[in-house]
Steps between C-alpha positions, in 0.01 A plus 500: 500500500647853339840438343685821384781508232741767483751550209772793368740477802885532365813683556483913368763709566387830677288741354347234281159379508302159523142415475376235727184244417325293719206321392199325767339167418132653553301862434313718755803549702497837685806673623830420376853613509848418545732446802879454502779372710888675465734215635505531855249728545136527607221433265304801368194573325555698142269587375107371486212523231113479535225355323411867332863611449568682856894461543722542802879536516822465739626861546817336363370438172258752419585672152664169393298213530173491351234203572230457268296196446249299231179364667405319142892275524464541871877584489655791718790689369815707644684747319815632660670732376844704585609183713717506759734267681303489809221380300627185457264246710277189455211634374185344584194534310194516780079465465183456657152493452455800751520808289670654798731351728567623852892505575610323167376189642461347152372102465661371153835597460729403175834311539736803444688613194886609530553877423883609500572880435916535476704779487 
């Protein structure tokens, strides 16, 4: 069983920045990466992170969001940057033991942290 922890969710008013955490219960995981959920809205995939480093981004946040990740803590990290209201979502940390996954179908998901961006 692969349990993932995310922390540094919160309230920031726009333009400000928060740095995410999430944190997997065993090493050796391959791809990982973050999804979120606006209220209402559809899920979507954020940005993703490989074993060696190989990143992938949402048009919508490229230039602000940054994911980066430490294979010795087995924790994966999100930086955002310049946020926005619309980035406000449940943001899901995601992982597998596939170092690519097809169509963001990840297997271990986290339980969500709250990120509110006001205006």
């Amino acid at each position: 069983q692969v349990q993932l922890v995310e922390s540094g969710g919160g309230l920031v008013q726009a333009g400000g920045s928060l740095r995410l955490s999430c944190a997997a219960s065993i090493f050796s995981l391959g791809s990982m990466g973050w999804y979120r959920q606006p209220p209402g809205k559809q899920r979507e995939l954020v940005a993703t992170i490989t074993r060696g480093g190989t990143t992938n981004y949402v048009d919508s946040v490229k230039g602000r969001f940054a994911i980066s990740r430490d294979n010795a803590k087995n924790t994966v990290y999100l930086q955002m940057n310049s946020l926005k209201p619309e980035d406000t979502a449940v943001y899901y940390c995601v992982a597998d033991t596939r170092n690519y996954v097809l169509q963001g179908a990840y297997n271990y998901w986290g339980q969500g942290t709250q990120v509110t961006v006001s205006s």
